[in-house]
PDB file of N, CA, C and O in Angstrom, chain B, residues numbered from 101:
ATOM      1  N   UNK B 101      10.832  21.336  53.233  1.00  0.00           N
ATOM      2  CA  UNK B 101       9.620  21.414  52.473  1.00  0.00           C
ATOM      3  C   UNK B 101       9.411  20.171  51.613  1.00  0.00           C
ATOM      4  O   UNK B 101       8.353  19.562  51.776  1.00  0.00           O
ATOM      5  N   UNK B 102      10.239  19.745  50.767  1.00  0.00           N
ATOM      6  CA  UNK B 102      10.234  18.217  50.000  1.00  0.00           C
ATOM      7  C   UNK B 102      11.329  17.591  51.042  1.00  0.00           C
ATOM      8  O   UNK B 102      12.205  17.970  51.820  1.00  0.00           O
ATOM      9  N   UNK B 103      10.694  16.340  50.540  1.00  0.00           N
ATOM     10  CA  UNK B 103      11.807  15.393  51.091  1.00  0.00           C
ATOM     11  C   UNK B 103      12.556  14.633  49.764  1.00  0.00           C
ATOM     12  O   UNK B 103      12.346  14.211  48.627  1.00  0.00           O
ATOM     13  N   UNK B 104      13.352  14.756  50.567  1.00  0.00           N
ATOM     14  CA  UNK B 104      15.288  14.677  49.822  1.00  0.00           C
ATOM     15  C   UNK B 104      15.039  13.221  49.342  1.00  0.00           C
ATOM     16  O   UNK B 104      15.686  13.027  48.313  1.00  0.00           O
ATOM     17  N   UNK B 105      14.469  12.344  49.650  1.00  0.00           N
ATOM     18  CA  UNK B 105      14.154  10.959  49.235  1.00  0.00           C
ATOM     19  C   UNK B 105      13.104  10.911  47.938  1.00  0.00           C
ATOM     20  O   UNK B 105      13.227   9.914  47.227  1.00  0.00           O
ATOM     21  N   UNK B 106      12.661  11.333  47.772  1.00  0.00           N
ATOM     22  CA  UNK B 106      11.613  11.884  46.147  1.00  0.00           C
ATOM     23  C   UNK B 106      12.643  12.037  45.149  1.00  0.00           C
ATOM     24  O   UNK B 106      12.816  11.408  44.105  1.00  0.00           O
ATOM     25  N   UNK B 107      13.449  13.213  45.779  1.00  0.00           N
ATOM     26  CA  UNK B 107      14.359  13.815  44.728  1.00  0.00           C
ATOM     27  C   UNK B 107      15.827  13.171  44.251  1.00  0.00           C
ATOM     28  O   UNK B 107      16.762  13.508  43.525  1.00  0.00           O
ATOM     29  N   UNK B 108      15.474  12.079  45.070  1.00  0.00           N
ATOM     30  CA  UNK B 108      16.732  11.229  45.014  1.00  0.00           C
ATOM     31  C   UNK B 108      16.380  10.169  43.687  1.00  0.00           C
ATOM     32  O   UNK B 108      15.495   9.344  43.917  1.00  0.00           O
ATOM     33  N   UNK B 109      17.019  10.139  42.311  1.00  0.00           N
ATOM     34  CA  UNK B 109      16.944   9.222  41.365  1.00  0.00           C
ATOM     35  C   UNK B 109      18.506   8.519  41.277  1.00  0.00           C
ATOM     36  O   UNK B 109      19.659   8.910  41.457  1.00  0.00           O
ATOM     37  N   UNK B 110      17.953   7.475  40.960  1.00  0.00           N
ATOM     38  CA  UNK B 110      19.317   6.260  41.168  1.00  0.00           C
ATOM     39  C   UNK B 110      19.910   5.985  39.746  1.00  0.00           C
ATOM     40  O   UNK B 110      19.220   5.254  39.035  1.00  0.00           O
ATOM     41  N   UNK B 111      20.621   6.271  39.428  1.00  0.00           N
ATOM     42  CA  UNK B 111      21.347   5.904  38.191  1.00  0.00           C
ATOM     43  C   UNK B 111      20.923   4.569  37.207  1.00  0.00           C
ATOM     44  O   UNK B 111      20.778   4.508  35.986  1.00  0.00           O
ATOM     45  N   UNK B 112      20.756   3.278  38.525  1.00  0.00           N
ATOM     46  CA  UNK B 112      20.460   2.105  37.937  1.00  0.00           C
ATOM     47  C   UNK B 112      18.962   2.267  36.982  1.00  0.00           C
ATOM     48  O   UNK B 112      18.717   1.779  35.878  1.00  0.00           O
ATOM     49  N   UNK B 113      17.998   3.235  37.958  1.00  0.00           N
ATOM     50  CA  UNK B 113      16.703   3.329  37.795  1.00  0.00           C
ATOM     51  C   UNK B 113      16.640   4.094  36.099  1.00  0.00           C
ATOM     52  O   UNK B 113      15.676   3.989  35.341  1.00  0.00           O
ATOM     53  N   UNK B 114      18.115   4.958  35.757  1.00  0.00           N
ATOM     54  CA  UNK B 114      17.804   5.917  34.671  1.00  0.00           C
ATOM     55  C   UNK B 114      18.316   5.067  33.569  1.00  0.00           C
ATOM     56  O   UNK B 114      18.167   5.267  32.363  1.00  0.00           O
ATOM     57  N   UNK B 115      19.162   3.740  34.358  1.00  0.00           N
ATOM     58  CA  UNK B 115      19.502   2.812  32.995  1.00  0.00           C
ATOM     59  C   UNK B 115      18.207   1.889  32.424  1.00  0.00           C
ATOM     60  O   UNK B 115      17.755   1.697  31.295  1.00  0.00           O
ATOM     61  N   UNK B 116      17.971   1.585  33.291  1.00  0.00           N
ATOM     62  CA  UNK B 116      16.711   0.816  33.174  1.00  0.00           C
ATOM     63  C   UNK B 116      15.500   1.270  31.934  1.00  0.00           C
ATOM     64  O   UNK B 116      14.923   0.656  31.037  1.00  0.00           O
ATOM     65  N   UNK B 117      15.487   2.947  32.538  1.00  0.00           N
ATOM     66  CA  UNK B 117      14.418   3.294  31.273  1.00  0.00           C
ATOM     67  C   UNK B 117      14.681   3.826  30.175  1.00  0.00           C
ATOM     68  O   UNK B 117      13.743   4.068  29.415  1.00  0.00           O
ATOM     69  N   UNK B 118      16.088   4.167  29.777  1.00  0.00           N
ATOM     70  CA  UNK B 118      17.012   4.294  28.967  1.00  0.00           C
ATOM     71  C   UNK B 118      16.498   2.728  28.096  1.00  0.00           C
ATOM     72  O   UNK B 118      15.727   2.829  27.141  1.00  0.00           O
ATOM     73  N   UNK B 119      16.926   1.572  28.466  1.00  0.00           N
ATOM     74  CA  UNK B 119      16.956   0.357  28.213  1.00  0.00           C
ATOM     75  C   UNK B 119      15.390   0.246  27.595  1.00  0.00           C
ATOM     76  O   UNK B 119      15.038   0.117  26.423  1.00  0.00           O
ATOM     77  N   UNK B 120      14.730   0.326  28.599  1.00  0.00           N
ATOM     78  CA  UNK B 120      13.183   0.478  27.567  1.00  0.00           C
ATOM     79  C   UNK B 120      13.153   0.847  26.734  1.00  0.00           C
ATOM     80  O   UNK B 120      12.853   0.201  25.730  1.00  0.00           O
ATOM     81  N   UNK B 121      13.551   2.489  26.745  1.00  0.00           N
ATOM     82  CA  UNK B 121      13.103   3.454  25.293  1.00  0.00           C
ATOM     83  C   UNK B 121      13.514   2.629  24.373  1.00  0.00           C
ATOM     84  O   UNK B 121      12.748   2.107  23.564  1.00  0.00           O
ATOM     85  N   UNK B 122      15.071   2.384  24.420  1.00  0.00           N
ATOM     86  CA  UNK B 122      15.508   2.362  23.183  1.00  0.00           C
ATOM     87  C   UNK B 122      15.001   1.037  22.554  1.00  0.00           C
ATOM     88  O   UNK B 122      15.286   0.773  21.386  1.00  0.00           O
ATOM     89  N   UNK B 123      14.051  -0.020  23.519  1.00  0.00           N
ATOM     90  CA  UNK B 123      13.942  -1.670  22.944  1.00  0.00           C
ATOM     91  C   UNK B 123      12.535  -1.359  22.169  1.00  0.00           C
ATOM     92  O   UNK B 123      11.970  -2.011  21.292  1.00  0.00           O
ATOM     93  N   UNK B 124      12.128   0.007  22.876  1.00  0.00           N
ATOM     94  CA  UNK B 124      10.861   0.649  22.506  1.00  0.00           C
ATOM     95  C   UNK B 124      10.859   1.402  21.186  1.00  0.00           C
ATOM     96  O   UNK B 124       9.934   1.395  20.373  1.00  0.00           O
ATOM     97  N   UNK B 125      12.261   2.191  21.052  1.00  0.00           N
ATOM     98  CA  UNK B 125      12.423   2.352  19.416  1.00  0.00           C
ATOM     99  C   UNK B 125      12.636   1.700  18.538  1.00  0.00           C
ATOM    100  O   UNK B 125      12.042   1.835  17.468  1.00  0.00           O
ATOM    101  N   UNK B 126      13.704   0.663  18.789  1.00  0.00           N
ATOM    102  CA  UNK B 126      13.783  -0.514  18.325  1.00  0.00           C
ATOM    103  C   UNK B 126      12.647  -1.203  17.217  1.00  0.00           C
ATOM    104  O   UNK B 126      12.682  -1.432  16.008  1.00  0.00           O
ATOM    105  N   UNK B 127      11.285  -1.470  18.660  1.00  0.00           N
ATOM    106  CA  UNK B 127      10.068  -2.275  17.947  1.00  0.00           C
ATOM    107  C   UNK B 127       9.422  -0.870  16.627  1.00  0.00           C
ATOM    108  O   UNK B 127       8.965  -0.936  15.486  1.00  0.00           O
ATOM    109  N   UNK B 128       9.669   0.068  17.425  1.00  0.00           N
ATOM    110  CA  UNK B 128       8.895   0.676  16.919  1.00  0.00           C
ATOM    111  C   UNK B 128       9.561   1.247  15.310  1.00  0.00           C
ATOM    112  O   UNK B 128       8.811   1.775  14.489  1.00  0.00           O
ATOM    113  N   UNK B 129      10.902   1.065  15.068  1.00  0.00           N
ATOM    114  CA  UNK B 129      11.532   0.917  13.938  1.00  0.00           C
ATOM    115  C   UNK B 129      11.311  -0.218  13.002  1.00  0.00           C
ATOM    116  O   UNK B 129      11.560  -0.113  11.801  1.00  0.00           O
ATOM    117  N   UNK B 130      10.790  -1.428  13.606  1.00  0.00           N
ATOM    118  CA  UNK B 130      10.962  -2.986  12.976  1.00  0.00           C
ATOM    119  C   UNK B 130       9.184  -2.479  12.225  1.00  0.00           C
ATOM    120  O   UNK B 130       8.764  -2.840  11.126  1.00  0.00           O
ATOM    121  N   UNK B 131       8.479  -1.616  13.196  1.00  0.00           N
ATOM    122  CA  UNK B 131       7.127  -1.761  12.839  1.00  0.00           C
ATOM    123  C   UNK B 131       6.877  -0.750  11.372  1.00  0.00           C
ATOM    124  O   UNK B 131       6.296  -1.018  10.320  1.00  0.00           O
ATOM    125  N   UNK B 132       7.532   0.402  11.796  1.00  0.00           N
ATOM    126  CA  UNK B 132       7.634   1.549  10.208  1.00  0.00           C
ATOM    127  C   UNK B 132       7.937   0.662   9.447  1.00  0.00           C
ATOM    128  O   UNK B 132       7.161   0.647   8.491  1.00  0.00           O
ATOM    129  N   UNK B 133       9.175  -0.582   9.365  1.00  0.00           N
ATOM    130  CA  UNK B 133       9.644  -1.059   8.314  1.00  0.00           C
ATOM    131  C   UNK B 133       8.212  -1.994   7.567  1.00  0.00           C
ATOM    132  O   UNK B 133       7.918  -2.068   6.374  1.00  0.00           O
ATOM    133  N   UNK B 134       7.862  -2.312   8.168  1.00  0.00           N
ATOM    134  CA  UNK B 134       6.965  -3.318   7.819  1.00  0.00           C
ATOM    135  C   UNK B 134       5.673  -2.924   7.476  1.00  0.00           C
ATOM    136  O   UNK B 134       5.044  -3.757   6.824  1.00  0.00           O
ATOM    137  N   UNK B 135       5.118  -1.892   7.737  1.00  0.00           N
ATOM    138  CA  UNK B 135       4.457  -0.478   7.643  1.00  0.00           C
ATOM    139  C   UNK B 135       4.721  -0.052   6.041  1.00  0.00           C
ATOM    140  O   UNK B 135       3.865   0.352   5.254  1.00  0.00           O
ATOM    141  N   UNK B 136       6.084  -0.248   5.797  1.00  0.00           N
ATOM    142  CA  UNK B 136       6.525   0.476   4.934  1.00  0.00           C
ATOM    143  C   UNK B 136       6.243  -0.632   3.608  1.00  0.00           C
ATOM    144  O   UNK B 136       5.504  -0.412   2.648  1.00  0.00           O
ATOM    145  N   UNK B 137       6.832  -1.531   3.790  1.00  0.00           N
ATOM    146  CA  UNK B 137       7.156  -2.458   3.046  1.00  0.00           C
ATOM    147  C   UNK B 137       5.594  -2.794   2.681  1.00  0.00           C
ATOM    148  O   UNK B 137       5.576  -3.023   1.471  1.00  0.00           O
ATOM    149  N   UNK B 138       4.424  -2.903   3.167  1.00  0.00           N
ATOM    150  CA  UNK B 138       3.166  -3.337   3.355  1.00  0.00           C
ATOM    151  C   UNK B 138       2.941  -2.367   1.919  1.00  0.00           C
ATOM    152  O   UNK B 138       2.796  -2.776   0.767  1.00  0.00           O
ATOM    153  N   UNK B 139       2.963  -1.080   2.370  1.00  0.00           N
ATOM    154  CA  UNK B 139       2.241   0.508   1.843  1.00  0.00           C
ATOM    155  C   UNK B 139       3.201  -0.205   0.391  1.00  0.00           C
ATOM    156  O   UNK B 139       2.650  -0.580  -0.644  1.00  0.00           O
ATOM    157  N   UNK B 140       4.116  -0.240   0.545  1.00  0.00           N
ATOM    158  CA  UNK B 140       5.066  -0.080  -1.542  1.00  0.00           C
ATOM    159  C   UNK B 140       4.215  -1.395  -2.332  1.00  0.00           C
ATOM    160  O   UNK B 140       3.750  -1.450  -3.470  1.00  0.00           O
ATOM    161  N   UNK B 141       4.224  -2.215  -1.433  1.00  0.00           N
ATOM    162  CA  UNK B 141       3.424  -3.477  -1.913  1.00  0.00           C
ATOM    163  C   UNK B 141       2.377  -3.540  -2.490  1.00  0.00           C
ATOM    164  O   UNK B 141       2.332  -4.174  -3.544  1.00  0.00           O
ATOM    165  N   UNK B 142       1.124  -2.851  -1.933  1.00  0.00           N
ATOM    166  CA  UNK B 142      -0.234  -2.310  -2.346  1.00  0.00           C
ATOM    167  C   UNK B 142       0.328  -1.028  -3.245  1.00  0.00           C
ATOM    168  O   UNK B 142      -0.626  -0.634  -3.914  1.00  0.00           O
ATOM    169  N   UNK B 143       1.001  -0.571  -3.400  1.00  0.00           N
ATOM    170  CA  UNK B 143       1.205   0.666  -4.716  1.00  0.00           C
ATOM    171  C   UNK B 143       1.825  -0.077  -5.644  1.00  0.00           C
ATOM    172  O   UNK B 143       1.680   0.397  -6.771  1.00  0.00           O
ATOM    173  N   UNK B 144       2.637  -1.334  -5.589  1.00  0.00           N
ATOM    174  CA  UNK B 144       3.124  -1.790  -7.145  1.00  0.00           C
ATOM    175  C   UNK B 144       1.834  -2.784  -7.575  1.00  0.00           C
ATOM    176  O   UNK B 144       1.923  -3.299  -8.689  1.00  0.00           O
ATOM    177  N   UNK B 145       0.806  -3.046  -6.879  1.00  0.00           N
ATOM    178  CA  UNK B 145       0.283  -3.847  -6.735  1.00  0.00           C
ATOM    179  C   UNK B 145      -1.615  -3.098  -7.635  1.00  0.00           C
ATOM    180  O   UNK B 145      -2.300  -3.602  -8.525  1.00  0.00           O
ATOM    181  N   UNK B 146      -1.810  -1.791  -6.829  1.00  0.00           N
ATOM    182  CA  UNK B 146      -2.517  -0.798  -7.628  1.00  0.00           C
ATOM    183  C   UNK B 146      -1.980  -0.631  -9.187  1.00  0.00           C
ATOM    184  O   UNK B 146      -2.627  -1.073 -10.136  1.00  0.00           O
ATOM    185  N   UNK B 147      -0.409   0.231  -9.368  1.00  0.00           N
ATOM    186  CA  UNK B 147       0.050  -0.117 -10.929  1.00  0.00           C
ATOM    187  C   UNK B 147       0.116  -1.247 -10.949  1.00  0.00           C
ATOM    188  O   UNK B 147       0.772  -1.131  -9.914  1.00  0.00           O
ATOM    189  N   UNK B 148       0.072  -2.781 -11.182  1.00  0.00           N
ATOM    190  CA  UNK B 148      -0.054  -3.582 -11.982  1.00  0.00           C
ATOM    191  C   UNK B 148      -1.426  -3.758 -12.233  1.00  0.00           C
ATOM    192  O   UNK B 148      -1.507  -3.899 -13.454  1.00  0.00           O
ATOM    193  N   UNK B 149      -2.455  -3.821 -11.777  1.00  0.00           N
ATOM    194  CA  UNK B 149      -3.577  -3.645 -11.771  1.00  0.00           C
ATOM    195  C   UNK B 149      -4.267  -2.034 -12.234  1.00  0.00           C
ATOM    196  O   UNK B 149      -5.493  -1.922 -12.239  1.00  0.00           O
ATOM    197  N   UNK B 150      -3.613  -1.150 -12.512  1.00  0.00           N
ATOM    198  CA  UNK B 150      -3.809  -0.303 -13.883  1.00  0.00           C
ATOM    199  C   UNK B 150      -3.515   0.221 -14.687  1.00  0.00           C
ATOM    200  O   UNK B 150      -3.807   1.306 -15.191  1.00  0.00           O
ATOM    201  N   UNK B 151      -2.305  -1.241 -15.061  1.00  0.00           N
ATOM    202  CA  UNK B 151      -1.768  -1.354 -16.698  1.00  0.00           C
ATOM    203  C   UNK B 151      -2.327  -2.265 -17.389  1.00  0.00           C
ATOM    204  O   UNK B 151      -2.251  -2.486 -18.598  1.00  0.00           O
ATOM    205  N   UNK B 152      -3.039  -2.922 -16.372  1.00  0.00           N
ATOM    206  CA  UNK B 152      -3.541  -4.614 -16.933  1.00  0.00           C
ATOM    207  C   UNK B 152      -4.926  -3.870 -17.367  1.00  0.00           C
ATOM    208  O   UNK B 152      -5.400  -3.941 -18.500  1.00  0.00           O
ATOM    209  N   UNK B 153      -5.431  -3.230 -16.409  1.00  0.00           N
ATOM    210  CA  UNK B 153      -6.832  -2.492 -16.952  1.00  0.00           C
ATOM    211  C   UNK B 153      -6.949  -1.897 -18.255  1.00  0.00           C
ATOM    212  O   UNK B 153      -7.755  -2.126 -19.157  1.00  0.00           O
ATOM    213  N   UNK B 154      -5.572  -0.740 -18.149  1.00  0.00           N
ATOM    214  CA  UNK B 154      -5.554  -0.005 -19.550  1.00  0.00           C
ATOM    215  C   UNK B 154      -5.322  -1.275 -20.868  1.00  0.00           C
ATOM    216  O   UNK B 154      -5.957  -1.258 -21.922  1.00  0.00           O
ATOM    217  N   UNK B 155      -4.246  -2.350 -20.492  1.00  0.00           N
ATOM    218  CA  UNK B 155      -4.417  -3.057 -21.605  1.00  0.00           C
ATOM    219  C   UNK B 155      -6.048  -3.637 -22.330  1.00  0.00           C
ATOM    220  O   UNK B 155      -6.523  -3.640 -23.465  1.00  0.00           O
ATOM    221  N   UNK B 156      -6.559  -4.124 -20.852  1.00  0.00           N
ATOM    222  CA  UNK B 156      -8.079  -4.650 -21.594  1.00  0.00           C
ATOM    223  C   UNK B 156      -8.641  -3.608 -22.041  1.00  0.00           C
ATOM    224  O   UNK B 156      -8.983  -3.802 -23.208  1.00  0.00           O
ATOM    225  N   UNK B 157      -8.920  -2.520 -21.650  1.00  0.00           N
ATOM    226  CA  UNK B 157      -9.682  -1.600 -22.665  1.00  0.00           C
ATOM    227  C   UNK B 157      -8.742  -1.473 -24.302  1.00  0.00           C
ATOM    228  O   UNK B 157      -9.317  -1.745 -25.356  1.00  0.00           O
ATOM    229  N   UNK B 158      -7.580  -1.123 -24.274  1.00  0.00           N
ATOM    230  CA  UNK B 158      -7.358  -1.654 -25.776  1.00  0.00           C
ATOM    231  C   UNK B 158      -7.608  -2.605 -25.965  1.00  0.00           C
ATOM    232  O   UNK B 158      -8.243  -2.525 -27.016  1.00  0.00           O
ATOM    233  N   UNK B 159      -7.575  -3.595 -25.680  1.00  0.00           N
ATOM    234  CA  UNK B 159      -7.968  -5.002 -26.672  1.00  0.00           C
ATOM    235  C   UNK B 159      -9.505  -4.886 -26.386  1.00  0.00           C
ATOM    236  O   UNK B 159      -9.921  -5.659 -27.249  1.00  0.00           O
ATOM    237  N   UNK B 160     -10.627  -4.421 -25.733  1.00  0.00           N
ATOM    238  CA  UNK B 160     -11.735  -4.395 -26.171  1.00  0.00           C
ATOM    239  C   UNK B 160     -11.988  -3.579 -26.977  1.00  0.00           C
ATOM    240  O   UNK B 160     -13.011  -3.701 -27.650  1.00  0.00           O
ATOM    241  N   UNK B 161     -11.114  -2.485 -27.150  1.00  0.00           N
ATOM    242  CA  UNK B 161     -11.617  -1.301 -27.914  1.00  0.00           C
ATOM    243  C   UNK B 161     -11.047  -2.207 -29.315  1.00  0.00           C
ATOM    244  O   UNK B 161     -11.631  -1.945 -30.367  1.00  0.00           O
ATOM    245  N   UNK B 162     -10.098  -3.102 -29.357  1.00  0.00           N
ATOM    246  CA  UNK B 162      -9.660  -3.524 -30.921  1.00  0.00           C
ATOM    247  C   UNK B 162     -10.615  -4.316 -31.155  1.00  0.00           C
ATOM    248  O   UNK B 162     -11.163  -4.211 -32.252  1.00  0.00           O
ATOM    249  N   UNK B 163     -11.079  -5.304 -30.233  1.00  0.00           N
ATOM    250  CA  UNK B 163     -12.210  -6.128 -30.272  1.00  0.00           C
ATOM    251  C   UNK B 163     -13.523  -5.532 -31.266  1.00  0.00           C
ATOM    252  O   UNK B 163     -13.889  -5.998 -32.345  1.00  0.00           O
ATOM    253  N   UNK B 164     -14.159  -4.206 -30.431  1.00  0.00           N
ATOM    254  CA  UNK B 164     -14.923  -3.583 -30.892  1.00  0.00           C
ATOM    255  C   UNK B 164     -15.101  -2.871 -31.936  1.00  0.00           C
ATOM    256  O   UNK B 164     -16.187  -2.430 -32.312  1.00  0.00           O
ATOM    257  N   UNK B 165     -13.719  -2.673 -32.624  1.00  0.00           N
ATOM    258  CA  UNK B 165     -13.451  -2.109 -33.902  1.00  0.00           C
ATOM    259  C   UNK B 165     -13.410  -3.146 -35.223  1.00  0.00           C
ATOM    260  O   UNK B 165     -13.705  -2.734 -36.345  1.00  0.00           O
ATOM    261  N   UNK B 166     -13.059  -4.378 -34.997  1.00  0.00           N
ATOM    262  CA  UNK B 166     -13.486  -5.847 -35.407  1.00  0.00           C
ATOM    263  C   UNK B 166     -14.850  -5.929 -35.875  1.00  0.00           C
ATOM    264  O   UNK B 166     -15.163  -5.843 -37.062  1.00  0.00           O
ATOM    265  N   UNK B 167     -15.694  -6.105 -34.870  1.00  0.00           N
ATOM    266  CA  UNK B 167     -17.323  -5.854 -34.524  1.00  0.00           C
ATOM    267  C   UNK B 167     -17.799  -4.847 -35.650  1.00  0.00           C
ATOM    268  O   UNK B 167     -18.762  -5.217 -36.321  1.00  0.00           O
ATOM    269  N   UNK B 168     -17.505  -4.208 -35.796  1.00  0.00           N
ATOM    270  CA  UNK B 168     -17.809  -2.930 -36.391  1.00  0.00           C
ATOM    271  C   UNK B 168     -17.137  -3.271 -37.539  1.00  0.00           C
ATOM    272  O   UNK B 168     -17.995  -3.253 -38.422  1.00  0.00           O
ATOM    273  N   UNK B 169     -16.057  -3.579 -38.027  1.00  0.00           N
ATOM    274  CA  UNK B 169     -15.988  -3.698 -39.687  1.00  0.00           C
ATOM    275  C   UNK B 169     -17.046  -5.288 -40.023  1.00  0.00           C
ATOM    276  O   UNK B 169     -17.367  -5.612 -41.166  1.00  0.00           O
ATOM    277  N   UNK B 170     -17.317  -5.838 -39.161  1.00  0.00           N
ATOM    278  CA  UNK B 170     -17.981  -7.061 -39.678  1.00  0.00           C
ATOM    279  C   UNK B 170     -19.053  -6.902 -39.861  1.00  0.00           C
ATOM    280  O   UNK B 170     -19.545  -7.424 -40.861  1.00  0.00           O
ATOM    281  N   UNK B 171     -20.005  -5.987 -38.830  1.00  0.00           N
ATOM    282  CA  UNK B 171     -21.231  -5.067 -39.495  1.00  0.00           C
ATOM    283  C   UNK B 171     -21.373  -4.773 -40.302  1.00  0.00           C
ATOM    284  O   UNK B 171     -22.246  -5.069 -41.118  1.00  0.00           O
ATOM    285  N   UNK B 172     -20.177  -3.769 -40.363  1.00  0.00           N
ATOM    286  CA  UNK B 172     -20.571  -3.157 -41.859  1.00  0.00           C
ATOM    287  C   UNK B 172     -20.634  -3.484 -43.246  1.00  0.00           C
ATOM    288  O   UNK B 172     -21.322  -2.835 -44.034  1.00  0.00           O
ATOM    289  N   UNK B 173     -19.844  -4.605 -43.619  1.00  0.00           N
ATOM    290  CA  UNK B 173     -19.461  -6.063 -44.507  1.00  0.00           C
ATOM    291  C   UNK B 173     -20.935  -6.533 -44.401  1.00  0.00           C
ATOM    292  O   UNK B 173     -21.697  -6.241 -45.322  1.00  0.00           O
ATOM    293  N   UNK B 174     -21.368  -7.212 -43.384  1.00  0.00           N
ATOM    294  CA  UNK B 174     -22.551  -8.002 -43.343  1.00  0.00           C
ATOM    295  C   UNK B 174     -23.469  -7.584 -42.481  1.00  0.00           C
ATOM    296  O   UNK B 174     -23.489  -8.126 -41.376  1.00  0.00           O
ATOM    297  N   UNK B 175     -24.689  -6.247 -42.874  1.00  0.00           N
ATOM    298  CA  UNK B 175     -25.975  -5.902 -42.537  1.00  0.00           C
ATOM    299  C   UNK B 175     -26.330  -6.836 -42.087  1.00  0.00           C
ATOM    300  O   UNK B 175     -26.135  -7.979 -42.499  1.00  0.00           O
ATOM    301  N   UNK B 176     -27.087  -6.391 -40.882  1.00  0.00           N
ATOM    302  CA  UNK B 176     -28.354  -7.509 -39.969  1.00  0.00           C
ATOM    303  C   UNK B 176     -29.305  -7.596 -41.001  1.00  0.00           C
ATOM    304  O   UNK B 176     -29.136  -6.660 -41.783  1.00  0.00           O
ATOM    305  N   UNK B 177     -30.441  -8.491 -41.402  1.00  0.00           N
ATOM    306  CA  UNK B 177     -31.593  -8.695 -42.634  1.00  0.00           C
ATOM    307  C   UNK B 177     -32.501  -7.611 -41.791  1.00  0.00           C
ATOM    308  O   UNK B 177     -32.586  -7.364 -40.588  1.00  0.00           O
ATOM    309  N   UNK B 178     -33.150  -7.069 -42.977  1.00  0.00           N
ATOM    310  CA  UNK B 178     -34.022  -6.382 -42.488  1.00  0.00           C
ATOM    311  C   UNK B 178     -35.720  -7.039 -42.162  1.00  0.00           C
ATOM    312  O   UNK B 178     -36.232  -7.785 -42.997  1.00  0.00           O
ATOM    313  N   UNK B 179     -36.360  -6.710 -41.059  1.00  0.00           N
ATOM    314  CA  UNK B 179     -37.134  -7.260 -40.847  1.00  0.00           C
ATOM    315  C   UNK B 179     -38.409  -6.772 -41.447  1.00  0.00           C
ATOM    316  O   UNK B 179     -38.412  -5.565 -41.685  1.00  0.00           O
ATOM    317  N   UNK B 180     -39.376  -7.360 -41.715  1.00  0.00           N
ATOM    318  CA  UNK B 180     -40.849  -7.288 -42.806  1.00  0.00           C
ATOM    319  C   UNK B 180     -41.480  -7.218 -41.703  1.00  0.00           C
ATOM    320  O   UNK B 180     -42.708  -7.135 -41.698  1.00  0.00           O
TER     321      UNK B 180
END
């Protein structure tokens, strides 16, 4: 009913794709890493970029509190 030649696999043939997979996990290990390394990069990279943010809003908010005692010291003239 089958022929015996189909069902026949050669050892060399199972090293061979053995040999793939694993050059195939291989890349595909080198690629997560780099994957990986990419992704931590852009997240220390987000926190430094919103501590630096939170700092400028304090120093505008001290800025603005500045502003505001100098107002109040020295009224704008009133206009006629």
């Amino acid at each position: 009913m089958s022929d015996e030649r189909s069902e026949t696999v050669e050892l060399a043939y199972i090293g061979r794709a053995l040999h793939r997979l694993t050059n195939e996990v291989a890349s595909l290990r080198d690629d997560m890493n780099v994957l990986t390394a990419m992704v931590l990069r852009v997240d220390n990279t987000v926190t430094r970029v919103l501590d630096e943010l939170r700092a400028m809003h304090t120093q505008y908010a001290r800025l603005a509190e500045r502003v505001r005692v100098l107002e109040d010291h020295n009224p704008p003239p009133k206009s006629a």
